[in-house]
C-alpha positions as CSV (number, residue, x, y, z in Angstrom):
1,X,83.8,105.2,119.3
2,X,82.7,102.0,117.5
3,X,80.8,103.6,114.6
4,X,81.3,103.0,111.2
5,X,82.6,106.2,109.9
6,X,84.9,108.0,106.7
7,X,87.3,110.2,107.7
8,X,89.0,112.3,105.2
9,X,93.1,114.0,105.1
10,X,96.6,113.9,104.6
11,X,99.6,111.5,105.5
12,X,101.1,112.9,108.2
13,X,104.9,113.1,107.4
14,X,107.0,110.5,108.3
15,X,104.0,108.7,110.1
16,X,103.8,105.3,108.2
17,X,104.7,102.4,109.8
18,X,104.9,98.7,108.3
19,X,104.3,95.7,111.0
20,X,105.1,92.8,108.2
21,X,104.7,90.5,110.8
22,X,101.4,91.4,112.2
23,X,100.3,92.3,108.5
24,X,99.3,95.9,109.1
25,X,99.8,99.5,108.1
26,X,100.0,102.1,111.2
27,X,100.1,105.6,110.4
28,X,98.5,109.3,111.3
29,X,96.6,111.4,108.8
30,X,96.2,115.2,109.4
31,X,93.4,118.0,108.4
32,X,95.7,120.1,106.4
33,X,98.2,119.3,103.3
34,X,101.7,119.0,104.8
35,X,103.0,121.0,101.7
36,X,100.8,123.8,102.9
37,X,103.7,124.8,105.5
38,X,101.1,125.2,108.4
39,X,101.3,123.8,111.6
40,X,99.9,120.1,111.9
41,X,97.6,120.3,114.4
42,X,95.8,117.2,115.7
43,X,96.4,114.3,114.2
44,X,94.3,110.3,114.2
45,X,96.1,107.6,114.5
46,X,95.0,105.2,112.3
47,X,95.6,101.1,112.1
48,X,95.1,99.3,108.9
49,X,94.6,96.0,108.8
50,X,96.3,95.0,105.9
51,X,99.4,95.4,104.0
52,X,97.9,96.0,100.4
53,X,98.0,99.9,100.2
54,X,97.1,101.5,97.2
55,X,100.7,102.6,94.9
56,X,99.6,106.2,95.8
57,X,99.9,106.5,99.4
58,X,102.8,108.1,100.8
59,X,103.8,111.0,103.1
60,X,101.3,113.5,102.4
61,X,99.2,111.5,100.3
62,X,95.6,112.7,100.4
63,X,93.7,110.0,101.8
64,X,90.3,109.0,102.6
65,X,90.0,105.9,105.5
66,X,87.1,103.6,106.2
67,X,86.6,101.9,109.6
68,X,85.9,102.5,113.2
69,X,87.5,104.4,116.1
70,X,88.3,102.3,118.9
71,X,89.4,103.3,122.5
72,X,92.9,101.7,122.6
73,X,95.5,102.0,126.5
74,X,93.6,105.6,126.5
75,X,94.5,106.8,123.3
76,X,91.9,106.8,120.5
77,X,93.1,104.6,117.2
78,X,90.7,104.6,114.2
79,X,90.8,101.4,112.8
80,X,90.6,101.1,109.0
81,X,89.0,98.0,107.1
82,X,89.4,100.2,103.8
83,X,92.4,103.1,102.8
84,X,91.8,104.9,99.5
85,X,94.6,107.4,98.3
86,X,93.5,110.4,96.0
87,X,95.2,110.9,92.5
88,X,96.6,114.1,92.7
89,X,96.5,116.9,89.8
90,X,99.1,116.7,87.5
91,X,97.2,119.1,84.8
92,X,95.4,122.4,84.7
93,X,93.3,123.6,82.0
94,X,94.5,126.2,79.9
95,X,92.3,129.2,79.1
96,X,92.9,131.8,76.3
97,X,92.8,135.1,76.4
98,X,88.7,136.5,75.7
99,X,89.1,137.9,72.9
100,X,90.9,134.7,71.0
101,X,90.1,131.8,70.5
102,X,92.2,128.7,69.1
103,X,92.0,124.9,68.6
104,X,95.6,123.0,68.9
105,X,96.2,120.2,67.4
């Protein structure tokens, strides 16, 4: 509590919440990929101050928060001075078989 620390996961699903008026983000990131079909598990409750969230977080964005974890009306609320959201892979490489090889073009 009241370290400077990264913490790295997911969006937890249907966890964002906008305060306009008090100009912040509150949401909850998990360990594990929502899509993964696991169970949640604990989550953080996180508090961003600010409303300028990069175009790539969502539900199940994979994020990566900087801040501080706070002790808030005993419950534990990270509190974020920096959210980054990761670009997820839209391509794979493809591989030929061994014993061809080719160049597209």
């Amino acid at each position: 509590v009241g370290r400077t620390a990264r913490v790295h996961g997911y969006v937890a699903l249907s966890s964002i919440e906008r305060d306009v008026d008090g100009g912040r983000v509150r949401f909850s990131v998990q360990n594990t990929p929502p899509h993964a079909g696991g169970p949640v598990g604990e989550t953080l409750s996180v508090d961003y101050l600010s409303l300028e969230v990069p175009d790539l977080f969502k539900d199940g964005a994979e994020v990566v928060v900087e801040g501080a974890l706070e002790a808030r009306a005993g419950e534990n609320v990270f509190v974020a001075r920096n959210v980054m959201a990761k670009c997820p892979s839209k391509f794979q490489a493809q591989t030929a078989p061994a014993d061809e090889a080719s160049i597209e073009l």
